[in-house]
LUMTIKE-523586 format. One record per residue: residue number from 1; z negated, y, x negated of N, C-alpha, C in turn; residue in one letter. Coordinates in nm, 3 decimals, always signed. Layout:
! residues N
ATOM   num       nup    nnorth     neast      caup   canorth    caeast       cup    cnorth     ceast   residuo
ATOM   NUM         Z         Y         X         Z         Y         X         Z         Y         X         a
...
END
This chain:
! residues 105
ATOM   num       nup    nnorth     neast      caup   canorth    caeast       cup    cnorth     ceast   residuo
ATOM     1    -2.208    -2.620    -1.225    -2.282    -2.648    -1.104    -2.209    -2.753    -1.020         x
ATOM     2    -2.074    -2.739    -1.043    -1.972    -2.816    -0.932    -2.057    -3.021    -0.984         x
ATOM     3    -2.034    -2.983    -1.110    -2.016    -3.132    -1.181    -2.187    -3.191    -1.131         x
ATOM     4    -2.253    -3.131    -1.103    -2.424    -3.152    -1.076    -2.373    -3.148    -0.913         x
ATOM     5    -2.354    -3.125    -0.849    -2.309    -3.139    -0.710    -2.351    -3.032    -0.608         x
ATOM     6    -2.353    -2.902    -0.665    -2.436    -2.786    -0.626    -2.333    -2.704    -0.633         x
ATOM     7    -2.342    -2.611    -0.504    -2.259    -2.501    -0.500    -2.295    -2.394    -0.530         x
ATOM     8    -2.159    -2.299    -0.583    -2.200    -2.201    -0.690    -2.286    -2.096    -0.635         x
ATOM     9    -2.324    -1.997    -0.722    -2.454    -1.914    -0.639    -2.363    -1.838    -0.484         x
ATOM    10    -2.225    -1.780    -0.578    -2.200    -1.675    -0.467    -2.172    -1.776    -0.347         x
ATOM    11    -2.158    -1.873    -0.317    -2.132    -1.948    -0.169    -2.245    -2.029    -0.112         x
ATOM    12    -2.378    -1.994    -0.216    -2.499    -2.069    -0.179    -2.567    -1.910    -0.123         x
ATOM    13    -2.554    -1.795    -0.217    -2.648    -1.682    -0.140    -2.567    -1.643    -0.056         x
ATOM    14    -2.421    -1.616    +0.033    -2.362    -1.571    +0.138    -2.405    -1.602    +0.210         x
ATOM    15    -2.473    -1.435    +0.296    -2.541    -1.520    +0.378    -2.457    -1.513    +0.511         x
ATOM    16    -2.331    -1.501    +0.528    -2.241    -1.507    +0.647    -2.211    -1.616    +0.605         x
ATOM    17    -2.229    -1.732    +0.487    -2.135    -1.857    +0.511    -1.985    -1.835    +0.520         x
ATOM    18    -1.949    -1.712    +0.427    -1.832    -1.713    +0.437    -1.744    -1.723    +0.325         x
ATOM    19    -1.825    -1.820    +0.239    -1.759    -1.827    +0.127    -1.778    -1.967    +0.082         x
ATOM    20    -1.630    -2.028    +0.101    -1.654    -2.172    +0.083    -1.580    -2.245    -0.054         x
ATOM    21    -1.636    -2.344    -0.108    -1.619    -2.397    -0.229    -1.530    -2.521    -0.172         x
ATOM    22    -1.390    -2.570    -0.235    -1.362    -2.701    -0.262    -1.285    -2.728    -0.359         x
ATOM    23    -1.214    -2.893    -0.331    -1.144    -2.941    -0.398    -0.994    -2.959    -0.341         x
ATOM    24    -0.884    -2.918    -0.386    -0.809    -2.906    -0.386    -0.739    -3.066    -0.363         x
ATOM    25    -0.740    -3.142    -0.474    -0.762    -3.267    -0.451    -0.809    -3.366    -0.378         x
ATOM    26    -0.928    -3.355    -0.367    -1.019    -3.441    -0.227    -1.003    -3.353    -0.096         x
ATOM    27    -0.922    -3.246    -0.125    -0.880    -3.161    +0.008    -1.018    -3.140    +0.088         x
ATOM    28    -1.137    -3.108    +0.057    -1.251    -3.107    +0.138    -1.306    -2.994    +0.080         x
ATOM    29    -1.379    -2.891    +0.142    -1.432    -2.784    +0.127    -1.537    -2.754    +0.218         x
ATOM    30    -1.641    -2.678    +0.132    -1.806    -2.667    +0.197    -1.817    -2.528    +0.163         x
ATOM    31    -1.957    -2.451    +0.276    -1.970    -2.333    +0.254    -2.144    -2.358    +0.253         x
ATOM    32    -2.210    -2.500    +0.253    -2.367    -2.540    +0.263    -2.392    -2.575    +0.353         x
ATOM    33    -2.303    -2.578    +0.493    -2.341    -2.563    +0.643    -2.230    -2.682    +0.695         x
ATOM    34    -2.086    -2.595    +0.662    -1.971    -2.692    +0.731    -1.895    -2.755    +0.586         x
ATOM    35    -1.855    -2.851    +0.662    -1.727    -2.938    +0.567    -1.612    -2.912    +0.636         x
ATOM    36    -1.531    -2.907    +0.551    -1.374    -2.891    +0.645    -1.287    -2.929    +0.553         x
ATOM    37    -1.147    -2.994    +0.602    -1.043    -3.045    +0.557    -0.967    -2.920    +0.476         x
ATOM    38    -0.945    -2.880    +0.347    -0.916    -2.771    +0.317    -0.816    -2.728    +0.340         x
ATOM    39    -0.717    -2.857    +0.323    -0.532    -2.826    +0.396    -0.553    -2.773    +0.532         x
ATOM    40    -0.584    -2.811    +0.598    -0.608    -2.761    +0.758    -0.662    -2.629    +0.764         x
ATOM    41    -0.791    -2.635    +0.694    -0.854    -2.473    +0.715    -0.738    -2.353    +0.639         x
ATOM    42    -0.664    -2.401    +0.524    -0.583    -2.305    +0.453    -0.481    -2.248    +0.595         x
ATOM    43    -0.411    -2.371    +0.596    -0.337    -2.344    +0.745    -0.351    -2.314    +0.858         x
ATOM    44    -0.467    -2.318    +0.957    -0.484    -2.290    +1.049    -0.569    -2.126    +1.047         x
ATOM    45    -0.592    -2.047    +0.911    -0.633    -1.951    +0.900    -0.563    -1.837    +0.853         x
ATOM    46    -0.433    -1.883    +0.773    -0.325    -1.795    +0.761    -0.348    -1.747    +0.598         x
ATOM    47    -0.466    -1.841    +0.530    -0.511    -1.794    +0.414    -0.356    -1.792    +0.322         x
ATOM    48    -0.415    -1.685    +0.208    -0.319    -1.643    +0.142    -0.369    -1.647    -0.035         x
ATOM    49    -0.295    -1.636    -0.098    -0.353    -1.624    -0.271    -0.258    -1.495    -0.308         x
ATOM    50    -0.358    -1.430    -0.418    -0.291    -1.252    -0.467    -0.233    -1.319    -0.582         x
ATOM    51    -0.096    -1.259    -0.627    -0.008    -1.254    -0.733    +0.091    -1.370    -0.732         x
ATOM    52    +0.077    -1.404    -0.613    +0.139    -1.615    -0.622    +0.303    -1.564    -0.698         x
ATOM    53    +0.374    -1.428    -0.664    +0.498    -1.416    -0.751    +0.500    -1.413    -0.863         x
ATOM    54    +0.357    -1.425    -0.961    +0.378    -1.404    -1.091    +0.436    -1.564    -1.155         x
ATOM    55    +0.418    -1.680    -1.062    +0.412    -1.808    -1.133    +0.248    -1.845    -1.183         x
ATOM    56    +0.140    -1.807    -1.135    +0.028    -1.828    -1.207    -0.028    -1.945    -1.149         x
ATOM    57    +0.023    -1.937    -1.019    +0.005    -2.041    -0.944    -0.214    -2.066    -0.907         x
ATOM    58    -0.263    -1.924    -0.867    -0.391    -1.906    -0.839    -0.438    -2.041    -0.727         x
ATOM    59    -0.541    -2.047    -0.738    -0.619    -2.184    -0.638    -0.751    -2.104    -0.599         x
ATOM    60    -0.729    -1.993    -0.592    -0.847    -1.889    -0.461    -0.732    -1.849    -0.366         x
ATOM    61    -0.806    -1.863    -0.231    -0.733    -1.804    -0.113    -0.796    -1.785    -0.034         x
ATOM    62    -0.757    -1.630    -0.002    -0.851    -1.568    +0.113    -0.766    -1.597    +0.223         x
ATOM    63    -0.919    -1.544    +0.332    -0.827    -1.600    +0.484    -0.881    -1.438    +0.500         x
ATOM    64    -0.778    -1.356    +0.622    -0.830    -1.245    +0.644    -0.888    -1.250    +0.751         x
ATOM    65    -1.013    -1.122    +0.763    -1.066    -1.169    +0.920    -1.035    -1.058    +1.003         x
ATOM    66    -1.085    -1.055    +1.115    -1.024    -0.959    +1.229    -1.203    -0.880    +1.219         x
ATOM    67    -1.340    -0.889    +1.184    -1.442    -0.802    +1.226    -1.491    -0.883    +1.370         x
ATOM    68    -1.434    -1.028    +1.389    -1.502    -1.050    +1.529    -1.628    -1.090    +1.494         x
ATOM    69    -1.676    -1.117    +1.412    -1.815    -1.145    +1.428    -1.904    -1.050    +1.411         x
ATOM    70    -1.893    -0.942    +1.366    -1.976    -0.787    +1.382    -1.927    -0.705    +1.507         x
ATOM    71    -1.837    -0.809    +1.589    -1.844    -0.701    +1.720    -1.690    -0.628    +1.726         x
ATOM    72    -1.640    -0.663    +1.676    -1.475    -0.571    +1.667    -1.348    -0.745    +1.700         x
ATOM    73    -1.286    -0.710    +1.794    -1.193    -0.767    +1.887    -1.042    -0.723    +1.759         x
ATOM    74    -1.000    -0.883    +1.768    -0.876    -0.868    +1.698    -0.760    -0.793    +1.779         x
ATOM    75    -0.733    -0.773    +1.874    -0.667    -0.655    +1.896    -0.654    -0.508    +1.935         x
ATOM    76    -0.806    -0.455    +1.922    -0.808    -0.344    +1.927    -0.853    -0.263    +1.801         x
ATOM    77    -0.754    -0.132    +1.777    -0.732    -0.059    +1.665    -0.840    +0.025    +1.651         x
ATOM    78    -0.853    +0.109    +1.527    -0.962    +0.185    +1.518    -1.131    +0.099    +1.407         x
ATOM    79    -1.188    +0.223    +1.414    -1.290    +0.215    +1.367    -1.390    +0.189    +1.500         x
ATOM    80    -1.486    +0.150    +1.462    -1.612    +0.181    +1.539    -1.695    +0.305    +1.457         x
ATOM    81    -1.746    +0.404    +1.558    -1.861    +0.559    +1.484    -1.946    +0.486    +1.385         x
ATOM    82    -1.958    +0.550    +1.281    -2.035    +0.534    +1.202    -2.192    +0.610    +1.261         x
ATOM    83    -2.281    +0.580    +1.230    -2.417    +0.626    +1.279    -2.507    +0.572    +1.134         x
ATOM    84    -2.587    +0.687    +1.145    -2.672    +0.674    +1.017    -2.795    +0.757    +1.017         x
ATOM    85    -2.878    +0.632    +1.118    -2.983    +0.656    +1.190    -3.113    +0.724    +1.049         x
ATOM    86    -3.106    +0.674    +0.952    -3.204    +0.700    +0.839    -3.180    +0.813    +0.776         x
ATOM    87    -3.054    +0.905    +0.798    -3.014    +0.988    +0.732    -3.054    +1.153    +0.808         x
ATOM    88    -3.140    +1.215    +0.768    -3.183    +1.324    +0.824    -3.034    +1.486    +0.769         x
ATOM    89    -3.038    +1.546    +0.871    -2.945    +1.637    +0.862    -3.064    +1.771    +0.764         x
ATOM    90    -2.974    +1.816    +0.641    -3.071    +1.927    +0.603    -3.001    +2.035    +0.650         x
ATOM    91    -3.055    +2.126    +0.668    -3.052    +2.234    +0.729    -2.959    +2.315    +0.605         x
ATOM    92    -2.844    +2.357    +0.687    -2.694    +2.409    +0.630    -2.586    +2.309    +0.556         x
ATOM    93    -2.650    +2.214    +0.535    -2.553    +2.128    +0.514    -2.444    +2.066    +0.582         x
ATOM    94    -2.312    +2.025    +0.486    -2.184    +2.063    +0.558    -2.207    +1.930    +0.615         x
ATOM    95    -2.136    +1.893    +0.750    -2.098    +1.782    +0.821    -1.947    +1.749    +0.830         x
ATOM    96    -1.910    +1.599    +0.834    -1.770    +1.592    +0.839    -1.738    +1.504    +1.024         x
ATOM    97    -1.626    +1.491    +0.965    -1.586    +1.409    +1.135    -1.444    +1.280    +1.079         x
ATOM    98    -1.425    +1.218    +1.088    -1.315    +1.156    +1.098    -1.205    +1.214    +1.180         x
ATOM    99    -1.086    +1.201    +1.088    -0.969    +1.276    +1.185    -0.912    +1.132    +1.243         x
ATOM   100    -0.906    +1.085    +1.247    -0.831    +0.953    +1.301    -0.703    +0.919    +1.217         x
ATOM   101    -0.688    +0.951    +1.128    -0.603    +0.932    +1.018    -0.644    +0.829    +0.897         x
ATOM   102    -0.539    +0.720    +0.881    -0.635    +0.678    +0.814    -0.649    +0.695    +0.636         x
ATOM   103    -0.755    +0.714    +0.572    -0.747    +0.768    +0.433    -0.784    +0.871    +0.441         x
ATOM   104    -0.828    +0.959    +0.587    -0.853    +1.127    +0.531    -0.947    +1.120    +0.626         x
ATOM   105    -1.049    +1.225    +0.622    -1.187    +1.229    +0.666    -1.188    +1.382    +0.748         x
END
């Protein structure tokens, strides 16, 4: 798809635009919407690549995000309540709670 000038499905159907395609080389990277300098975006996002100690020397790198665009503030901890408006309670069935721990329910 790259060589036809079309980006691949998974960064053409995201539909947050959060998955962007480039070149390493021409240092330019697209998500369908924005172009960006890829050296810059790597760096100014803190992006990282998994296993880089093996020597494999990977060319995917995630940037991590903080949840600000669904509403969650990079410095405050916690979950937001889960709510699960479609889900009807049957009658005797067990309910749980979050302990505020994280990994245990």
């Amino acid at each position: 798809m790259a060589r036809a000038g079309r980006l691949p499905y998974c960064a053409q159907g995201c539909p947050n635009k959060a998955i962007y395609y480039g070149d390493l080389e021409e240092d330019l990277a697209t998500n369908g919407k924005d172009v960006v300098k890829l050296s810059e975006f790597i760096d100014q996002n803190a992006a990282y690549r998994l296993k880089e100690h093996l020597g494999t020397e990977p060319r995917v790198y995630y940037i991590p995000g903080h949840g600000q665009d669904v509403g969650r503030a990079a410095t405050r901890t916690g979950r937001k309540p889960a709510t699960w408006p479609w889900q009807e309670q049957v009658p005797g069935a067990a309910d749980w709670q979050r302990d505020g721990t994280e990994g245990h329910w």
